[in-house]
N, C-alpha and C positions, 0 to 999 in steps of 0.2 A: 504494500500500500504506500501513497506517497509519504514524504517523511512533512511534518507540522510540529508546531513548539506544543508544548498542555496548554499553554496562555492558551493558545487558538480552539482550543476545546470543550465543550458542554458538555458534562456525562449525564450520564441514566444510568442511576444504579437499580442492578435488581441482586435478590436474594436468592436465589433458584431454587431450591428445597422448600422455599413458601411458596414462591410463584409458580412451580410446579405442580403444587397439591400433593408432594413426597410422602409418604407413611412417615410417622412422626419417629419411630425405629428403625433401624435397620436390621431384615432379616439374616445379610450375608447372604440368602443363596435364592432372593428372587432375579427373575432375568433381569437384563437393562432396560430401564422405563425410556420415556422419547418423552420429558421434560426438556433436556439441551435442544431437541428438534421445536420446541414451541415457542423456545424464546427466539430461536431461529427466523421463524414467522414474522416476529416484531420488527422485523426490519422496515418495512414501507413504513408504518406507522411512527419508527420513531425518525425515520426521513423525515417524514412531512413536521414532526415535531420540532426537529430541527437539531437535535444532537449527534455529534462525534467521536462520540468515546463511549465505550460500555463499560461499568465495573461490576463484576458479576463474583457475588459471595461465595462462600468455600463451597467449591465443586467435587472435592478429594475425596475419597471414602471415607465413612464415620459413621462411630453409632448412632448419633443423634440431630445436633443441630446442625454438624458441619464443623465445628469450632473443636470438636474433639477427636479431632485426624487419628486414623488408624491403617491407611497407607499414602503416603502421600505421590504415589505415581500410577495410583488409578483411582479415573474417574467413580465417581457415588454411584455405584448399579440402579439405584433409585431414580437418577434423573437421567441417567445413560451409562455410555462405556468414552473411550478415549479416542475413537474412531467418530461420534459425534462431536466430542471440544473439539477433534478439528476440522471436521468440517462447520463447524458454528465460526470461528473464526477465520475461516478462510471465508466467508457468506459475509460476516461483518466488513472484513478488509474489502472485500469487491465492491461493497457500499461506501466506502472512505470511511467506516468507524473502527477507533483505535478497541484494541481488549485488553483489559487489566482483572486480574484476579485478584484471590484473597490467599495470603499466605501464612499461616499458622501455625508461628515459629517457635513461640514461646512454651508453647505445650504440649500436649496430645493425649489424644480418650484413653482409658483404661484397656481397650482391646488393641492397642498398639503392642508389634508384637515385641518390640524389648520390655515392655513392662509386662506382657504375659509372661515371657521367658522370667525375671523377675519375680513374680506372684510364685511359678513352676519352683523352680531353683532357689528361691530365696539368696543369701550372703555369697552363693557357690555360682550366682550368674553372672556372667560375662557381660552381663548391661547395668549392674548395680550403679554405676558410675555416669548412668546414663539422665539419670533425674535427681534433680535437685532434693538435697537434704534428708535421704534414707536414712532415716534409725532402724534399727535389730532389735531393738532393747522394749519398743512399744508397739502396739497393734496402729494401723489408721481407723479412720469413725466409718472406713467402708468393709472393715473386718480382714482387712491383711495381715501377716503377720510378722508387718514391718511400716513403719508410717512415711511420709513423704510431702514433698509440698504441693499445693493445690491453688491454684492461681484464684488468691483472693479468698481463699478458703471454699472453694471448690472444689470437692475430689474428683472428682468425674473430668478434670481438666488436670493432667499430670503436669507440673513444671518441668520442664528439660535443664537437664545441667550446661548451660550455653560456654564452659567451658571446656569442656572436655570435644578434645579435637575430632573423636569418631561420630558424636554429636553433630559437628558444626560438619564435620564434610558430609553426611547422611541430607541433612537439609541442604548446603548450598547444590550438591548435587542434585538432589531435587530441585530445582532452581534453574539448573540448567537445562533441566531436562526438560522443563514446563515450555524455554526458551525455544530447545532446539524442535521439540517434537510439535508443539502447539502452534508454533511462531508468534507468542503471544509479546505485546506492547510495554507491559508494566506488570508492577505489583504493589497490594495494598495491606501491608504488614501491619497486624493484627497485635493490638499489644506492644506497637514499637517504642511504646517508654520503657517497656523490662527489658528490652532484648539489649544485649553486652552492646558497646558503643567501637568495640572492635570488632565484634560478627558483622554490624554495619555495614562498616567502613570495606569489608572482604566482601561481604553480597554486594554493596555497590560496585568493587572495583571488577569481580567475577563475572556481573553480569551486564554492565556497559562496555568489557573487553568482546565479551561475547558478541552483544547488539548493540553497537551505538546509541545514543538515545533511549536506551532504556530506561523507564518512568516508574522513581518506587515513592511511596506517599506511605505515610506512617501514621497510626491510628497516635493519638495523641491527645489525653482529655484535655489534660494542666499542666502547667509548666512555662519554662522558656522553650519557644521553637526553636531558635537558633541555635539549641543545643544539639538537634536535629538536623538539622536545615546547613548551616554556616551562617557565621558572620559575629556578633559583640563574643557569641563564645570561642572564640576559635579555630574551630572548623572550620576550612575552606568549602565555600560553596560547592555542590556537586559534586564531593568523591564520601557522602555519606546520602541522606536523602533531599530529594529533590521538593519534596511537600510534605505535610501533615494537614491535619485537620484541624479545621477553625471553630474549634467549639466553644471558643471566645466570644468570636463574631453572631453565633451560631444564638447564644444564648442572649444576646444584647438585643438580635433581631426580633424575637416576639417577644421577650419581657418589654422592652422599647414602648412596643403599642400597648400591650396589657398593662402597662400601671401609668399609663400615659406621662412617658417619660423618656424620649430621646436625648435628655441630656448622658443616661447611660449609652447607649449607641455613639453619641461624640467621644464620651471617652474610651471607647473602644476604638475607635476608627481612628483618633488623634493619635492613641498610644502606639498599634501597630502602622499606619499608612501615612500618617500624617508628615508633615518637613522633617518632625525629629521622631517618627517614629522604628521604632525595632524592626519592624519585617518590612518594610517596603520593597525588598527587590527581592521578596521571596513570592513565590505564586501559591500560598496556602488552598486547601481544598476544605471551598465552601458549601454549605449545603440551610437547607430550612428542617431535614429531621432525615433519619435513616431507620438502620435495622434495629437501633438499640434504643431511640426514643420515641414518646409519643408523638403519631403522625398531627403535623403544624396542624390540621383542620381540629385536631381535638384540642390542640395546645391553646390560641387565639380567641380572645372572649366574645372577639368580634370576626364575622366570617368574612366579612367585607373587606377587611385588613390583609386578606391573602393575597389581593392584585397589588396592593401596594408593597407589600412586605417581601414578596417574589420580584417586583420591580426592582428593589435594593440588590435584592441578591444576586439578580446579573449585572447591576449598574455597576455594584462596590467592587475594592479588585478582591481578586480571586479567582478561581475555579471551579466555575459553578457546577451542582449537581442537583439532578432532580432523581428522587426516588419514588419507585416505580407505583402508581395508582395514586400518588399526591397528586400530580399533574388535573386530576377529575376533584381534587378538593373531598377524599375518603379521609372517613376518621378513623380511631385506632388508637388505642391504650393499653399499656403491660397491665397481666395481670401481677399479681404479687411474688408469682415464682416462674411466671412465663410470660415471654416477647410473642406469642405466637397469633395475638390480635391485631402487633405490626409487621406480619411478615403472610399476607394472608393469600391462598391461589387465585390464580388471573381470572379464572373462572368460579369466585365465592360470590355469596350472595351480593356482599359488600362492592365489590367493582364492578358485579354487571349493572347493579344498580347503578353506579356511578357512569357507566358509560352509555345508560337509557339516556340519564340525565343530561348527558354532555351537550345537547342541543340547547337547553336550558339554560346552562354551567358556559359561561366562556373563559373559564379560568385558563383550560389549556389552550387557546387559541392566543389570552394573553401572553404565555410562558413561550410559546409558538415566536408570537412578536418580540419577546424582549430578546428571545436568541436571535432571530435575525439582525436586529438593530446591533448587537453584540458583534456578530458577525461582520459588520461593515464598517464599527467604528475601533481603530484602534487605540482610542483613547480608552473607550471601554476594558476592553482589552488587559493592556499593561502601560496606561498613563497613569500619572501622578496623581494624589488623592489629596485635594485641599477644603477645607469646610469653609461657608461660605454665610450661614443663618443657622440657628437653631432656638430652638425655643419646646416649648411641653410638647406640644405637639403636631409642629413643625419641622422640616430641619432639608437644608441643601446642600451641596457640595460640587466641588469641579473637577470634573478628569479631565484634564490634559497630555497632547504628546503633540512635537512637532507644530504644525499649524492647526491643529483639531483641536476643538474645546468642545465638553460637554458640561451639560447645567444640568443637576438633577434637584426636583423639588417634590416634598410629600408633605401630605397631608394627613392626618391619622384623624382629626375630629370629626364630629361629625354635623360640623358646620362647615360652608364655604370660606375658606380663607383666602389672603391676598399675602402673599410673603414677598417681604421685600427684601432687594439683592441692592445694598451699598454701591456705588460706583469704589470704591476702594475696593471691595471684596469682589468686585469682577474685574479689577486691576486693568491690563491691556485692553480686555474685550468692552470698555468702556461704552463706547455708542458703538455699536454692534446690533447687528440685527440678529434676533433669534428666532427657530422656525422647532414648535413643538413638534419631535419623530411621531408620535401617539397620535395626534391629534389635526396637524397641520395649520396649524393657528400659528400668526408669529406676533411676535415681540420687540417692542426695541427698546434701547439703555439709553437715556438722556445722561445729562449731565449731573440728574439728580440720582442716577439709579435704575431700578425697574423694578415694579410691582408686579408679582405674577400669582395672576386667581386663579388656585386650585378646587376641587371637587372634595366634597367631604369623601373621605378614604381614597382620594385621589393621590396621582402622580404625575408628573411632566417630565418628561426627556428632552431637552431643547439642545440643537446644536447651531453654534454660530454660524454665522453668514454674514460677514463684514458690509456695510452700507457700500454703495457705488461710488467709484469715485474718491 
């Protein structure tokens, strides 16, 4: 497929083992389901949507949700075999969309077989060294008769001992092999605050010798990104990962509107994007909700808030992601010991409803729009990020690069307001003309400024167009 930066891409994440309608177990000796062949299908669909990248959760065999790997070089019999991932990806590449998986380094299910061997053998097995923190001395609370660690206090999730060298070549060669046999884009490492920061730095070097441009993004609740990433910590950019996840951003976006309050969203956006902020020349991967929290339509007090709150999240920089059946505006909440309300099949009650409804719903026709406008503005893109107004709830901002400016302005109340853009705060683009992408309405900046009346739960996209002359 042709080679493009992640700036330049919009993903679609799906979860396959939901969106399949997978057995919530794994039997080990049903045939291969044709789950991979239905997400195959989505391709027209997520064309006209307007996405370039697919991020498609653990595919690998497991007992359970996926996250508890028990081979990692074949595919889940549940959604298929390995003879379907590649033809899924070779069907995505013929469409111009990149494929990035999920890779789930930091642990594995209890029927992995060095821990069976383990459970088998007890102190006499040749993989004891293989997971983190085995005592002999005490049982685990899953009745072993030997304890170990559990990622988070999870047994059913073995920690790997990421030190130990037959460890790290077992996965990175799985790595490779995802690489050479799939010809897959990327990886979305699961857990990459536990994982050693010298395994890293080996999977990145291993597998951009391999494939150029290879794109790994790293689960990341808290923390400093550039711990990750490069840059205040030390890291050179690009020989560890290339992205994490903005769950900074992520959580500013709809508390923002729920407590009507964007002055939390400025200080989010000032601290990483802003002139002196920490990540600006990282491309973080942004998203409105995933596999692991409540989907935005349950989140948002106000449903009407989703066209605007979707408008940020292609406007702001990042790497936007829409996850799969949000795009219809479906809701979705954990229960107290299971995610499986957010991760529900394409074909559940929930999405058909949602897709009766779509004529109704123009949510995804707007999400449709805001990727194309993305698409043609490289300020959007990977321009600069400058704030510009804010107030409860209100707030604007400018992306810039080169000669492109863009103005973004929202409204979260639920009155019409008029927000006003300083002639200081729109610096250069002083008398300028601007022409709303949304709307086609235009604007111009005096020497006082410019007032611009939004729509209650509204937003405006404007890009300059300098006066004549």
């Amino acid at each position: 497929m042709n080679s493009r930066k992640m700036t330049d891409r919009v993903f679609y994440h799906i979860y396959p083992l939901g969106f399949c309608g997978a057995p919530e177990r794994n039997d080990f000796s049903c045939p291969a389901g044709g789950g991979l062949r239905s997400i195959t299908e989505q391709i027209p669909r997520l064309l006209d949507l307007g996405v370039n990248a697919l991020y498609l959760g653990p595919v690998f065999e497991s007992t359970a949700h996926g996250y508890d790997t028990l081979d990692y070089y074949h595919v889940d019999r549940r959604i298929g075999n390995n003879a379907a991932l590649r033809l899924l990806v070779e069907r995505f590449h013929e469409a111009g969309i990149a494929v990035v998986l999920d890779a789930v380094f930091n642990h594995t299910g209890r029927h992995f077989f060095a821990f069976k061997d383990l459970q088998a053998r007890g102190s006499a097995s040749a993989y004891r060294d293989w997971f983190a923190n085995i005592d002999f001395s005490r049982p685990s609370p899953e009745g072993d008769s030997f304890s170990y660690e559990g990622w988070h206090g999870c047994y059913d999730l073995v920690k790997l001992n990421g030190h130990n060298r037959e460890v790290r070549d077992h996965l990175l060669n799985a790595a490779e092999y995802w690489i050479k046999e799939f010809d897959i884009d990327g990886l979305r490492l699961d857990a990459a605050d536990l994982l050693l920061p010298d395994f890293l730095d080996e999977l990145s070097a291993r597998s951009k010798k391999l494939k150029p441009g290879f794109w790994l993004m790293g689960e990341v609740v808290a923390g400093d990104y550039t711990r990750w990433t490069g840059g205040s910590s030390g890291v050179k950019p690009g020989t560890r990962l290339d992205s994490v996840t903005n769950y900074e951003l992520y959580k500013s976006l709809w508390s923002s509107f729920n407590d009507k309050n964007f002055y939390e969203l400025s200080w989010t956006l000032n601290r990483q994007f802003g002139p002196e902020g920490s990540f600006q020349r990282i491309p973080l991967y942004s998203f409105a909700d995933n596999h692991d929290v409540n989907r935005i339509a349950s989140v948002v007090k106000n449903k009407t808030h989703l066209f605007p709150l979707y408008g940020l999240l292609f406007t702001l920089p990042g790497i936007p992601s829409v996850y799969y059946g949000s795009e219809y505006g479906i809701s979705g909440e954990r229960f107290p010991n299971s995610d499986s309300p957010l991760r529900p099949a394409w074909d559940s009650p929930a999405i058909r409803k949602a897709l009766e409804d779509a004529g109704a719903n123009d949510l995804e026709r707007s999400i449709a729009g805001f990727i194309r406008l993305r698409k043609k503005s490289a300020a959007l893109r990977e321009g600069s990020f400058r704030e510009l107004s804010r107030a409860h709830e209100q707030y604007a901002f400018m992306r810039e690069t080169g000669n492109e400016r863009i103005l973004v302005v929202v409204n979260a109340a639920e009155q019409r307001a008029a927000i006003h853009i300083t002639p200081e705060a729109l610096g250069n683009a002083g008398r300028g003309r601007w022409r709303d992408l949304l709307s086609g309405e235009e604007f111009t900046a005096s020497g006082m400024g410019m007032d611009i009346p939004v729509h209650p739960s509204g937003l405006r996209i404007l890009a300059e167009e300098p006066l004549p002359g």
